[in-house]
DSSP file (Angstrom, degrees, kcal/mol; ACC not computed):
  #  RESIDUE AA STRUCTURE BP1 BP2  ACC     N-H-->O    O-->H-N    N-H-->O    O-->H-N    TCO  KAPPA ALPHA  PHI   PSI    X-CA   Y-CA   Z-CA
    1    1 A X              0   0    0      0, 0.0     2,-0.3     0, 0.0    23,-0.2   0.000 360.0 360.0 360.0 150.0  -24.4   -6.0    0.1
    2    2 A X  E     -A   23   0A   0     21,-1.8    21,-4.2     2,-0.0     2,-0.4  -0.852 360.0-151.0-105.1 139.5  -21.3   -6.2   -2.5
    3    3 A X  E     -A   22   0A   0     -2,-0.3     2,-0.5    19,-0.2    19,-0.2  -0.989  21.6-176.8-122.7 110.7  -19.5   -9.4   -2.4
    4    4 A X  E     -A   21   0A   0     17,-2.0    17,-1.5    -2,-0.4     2,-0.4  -0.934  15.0-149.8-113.2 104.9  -15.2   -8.1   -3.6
    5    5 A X        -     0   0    0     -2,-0.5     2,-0.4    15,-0.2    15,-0.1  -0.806  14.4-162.1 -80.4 134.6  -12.6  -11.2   -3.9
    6    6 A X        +     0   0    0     -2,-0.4    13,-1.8     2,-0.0     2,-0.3  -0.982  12.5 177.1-115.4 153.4   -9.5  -10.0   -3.1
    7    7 A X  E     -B   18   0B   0     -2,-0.4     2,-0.3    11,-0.2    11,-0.3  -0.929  13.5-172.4-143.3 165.1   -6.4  -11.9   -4.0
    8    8 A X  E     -B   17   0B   0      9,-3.4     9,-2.3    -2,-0.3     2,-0.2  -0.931   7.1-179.0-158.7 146.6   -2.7  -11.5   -3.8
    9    9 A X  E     -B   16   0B   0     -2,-0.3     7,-0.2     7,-0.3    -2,-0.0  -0.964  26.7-160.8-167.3 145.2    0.1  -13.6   -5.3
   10   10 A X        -     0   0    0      5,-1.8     6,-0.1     2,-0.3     3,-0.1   0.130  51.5-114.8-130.1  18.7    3.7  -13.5   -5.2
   11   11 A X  S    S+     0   0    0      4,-0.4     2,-0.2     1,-0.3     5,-0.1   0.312  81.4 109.8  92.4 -18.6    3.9  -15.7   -8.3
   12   12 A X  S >  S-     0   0    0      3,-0.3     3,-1.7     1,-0.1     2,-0.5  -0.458  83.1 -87.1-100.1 164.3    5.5  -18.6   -6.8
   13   13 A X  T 3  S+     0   0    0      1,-0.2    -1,-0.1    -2,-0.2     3,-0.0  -0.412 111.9  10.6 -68.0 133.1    3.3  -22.0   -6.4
   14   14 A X  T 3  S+     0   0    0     -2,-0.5     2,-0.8     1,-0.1    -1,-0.2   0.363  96.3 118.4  95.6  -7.7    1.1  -22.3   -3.0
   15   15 A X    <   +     0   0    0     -3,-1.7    -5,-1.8     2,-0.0    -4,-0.4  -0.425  53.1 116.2 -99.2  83.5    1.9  -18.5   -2.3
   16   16 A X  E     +B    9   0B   0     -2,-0.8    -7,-0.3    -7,-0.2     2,-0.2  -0.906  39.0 177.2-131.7  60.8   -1.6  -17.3   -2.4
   17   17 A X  E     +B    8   0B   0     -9,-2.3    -9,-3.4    -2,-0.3     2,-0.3  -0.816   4.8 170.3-141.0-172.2   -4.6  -15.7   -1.0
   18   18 A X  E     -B    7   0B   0    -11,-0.3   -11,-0.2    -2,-0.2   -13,-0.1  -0.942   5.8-173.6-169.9 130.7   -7.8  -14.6   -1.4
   19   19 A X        -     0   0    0    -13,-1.8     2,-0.1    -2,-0.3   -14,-0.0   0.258  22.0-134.7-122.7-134.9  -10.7  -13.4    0.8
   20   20 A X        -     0   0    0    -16,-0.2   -15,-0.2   -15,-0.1     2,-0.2  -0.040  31.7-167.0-160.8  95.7  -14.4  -12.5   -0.1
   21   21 A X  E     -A    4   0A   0    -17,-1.5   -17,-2.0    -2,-0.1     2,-0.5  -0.786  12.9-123.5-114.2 133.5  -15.0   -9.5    1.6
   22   22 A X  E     -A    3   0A   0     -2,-0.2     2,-0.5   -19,-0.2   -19,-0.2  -0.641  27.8-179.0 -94.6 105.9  -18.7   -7.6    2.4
   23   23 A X  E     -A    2   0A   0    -21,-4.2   -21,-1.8    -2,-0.5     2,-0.3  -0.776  31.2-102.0-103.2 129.4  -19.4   -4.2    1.5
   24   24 A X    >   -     0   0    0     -2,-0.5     3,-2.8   -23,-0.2    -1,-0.0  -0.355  34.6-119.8 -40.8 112.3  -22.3   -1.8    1.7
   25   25 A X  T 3  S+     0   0    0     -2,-0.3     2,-0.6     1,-0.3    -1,-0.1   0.579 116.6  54.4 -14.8 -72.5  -24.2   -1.4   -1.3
   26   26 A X  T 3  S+     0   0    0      2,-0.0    -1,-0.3   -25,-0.0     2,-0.2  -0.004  76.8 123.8 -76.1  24.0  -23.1    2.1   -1.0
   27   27 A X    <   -     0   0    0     -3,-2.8     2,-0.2    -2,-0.6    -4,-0.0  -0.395  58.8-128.9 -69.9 135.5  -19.0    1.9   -0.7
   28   28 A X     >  -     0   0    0     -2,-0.2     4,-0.9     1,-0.1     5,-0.3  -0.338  15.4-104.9 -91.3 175.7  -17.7    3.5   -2.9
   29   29 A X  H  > S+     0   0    0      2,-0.2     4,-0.7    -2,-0.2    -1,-0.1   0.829 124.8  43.2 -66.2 -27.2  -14.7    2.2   -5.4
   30   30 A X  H >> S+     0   0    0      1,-0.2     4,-1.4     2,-0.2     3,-1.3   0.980 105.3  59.5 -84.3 -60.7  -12.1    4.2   -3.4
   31   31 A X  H 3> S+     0   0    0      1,-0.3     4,-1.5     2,-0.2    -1,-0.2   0.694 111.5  41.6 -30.6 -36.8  -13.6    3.1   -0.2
   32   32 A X  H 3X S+     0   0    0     -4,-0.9     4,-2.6     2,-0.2    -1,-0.3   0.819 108.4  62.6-104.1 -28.8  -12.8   -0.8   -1.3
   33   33 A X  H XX S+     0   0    0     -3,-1.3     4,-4.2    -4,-0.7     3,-0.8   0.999 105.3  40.2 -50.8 -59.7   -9.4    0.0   -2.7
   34   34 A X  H 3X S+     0   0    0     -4,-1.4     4,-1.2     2,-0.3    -2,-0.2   0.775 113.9  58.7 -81.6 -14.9   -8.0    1.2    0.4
   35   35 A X  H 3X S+     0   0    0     -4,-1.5     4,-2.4    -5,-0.3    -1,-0.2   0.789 111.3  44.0 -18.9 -53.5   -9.9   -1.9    2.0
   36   36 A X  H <X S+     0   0    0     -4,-2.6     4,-1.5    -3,-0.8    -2,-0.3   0.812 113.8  43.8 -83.1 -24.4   -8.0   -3.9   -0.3
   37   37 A X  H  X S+     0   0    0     -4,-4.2     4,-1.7     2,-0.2    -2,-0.2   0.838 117.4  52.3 -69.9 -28.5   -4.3   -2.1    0.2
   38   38 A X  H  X S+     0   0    0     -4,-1.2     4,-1.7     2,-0.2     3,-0.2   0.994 118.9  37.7 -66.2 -85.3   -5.2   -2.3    4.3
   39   39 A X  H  < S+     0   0    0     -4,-2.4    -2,-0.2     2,-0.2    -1,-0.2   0.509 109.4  55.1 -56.1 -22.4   -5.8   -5.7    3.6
   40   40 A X  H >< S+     0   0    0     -4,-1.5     3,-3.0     1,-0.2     4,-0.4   0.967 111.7  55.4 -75.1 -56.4   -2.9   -6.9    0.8
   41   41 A X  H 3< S+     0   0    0     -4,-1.7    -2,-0.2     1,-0.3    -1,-0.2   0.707  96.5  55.1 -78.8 -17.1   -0.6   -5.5    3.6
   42   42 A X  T 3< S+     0   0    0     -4,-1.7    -1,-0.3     1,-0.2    -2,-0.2   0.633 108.9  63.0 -50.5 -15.8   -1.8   -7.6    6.4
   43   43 A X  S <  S+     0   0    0     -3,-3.0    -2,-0.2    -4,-0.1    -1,-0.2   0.836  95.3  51.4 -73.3 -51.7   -0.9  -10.4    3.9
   44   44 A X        -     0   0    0     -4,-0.4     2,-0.3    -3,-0.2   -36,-0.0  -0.193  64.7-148.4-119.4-172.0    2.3  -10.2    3.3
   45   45 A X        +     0   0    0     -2,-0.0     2,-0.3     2,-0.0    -3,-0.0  -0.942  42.8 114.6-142.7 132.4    5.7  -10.1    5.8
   46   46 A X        +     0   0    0     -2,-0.3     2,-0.3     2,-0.1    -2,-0.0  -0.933  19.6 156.0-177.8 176.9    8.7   -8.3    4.8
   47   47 A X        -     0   0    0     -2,-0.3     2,-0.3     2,-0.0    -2,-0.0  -0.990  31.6-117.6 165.3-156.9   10.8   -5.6    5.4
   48   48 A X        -     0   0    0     -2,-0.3     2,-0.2     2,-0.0    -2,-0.1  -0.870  19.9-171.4-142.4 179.3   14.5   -4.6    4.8
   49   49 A X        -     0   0    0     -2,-0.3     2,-0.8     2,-0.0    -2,-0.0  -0.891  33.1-100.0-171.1 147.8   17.7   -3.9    7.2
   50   50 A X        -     0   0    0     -2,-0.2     2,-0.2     1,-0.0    -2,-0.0  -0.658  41.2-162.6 -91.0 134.7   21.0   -2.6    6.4
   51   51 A X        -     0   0    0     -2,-0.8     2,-0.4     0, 0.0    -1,-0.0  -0.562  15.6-131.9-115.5 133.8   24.0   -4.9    6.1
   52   52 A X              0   0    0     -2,-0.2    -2,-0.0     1,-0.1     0, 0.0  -0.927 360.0 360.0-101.8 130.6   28.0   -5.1    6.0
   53   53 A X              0   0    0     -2,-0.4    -1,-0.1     0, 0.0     0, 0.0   0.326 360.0 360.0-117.6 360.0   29.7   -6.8    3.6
């Protein structure tokens, strides 16, 4: 098995994380990217909405 930290950080103190996640020897590099983009966006909250001034 491949042992990948993933981490994500939004710069500010205590905003933070980090997982250690299990791979099949045979996962490929792309295969753990989109593992990690799958996962960075389960991380975060956000979104946008249009406004009146």
């Amino acid at each position: 098995m491949r042992k990948i930290k993933f981490t994500i950080s939004l710069g500010l103190v205590g905003c933070s994380r980090e997982d250690v996640i299990e791979f099949e020897d045979d996962t490929t590099d792309e295969e753990i990217q989109q593992a990690y983009t799958d996962w960075m966006y389960e991380q975060i909250d956000g979104g946008w909405k249009e406004v009146e001034e």
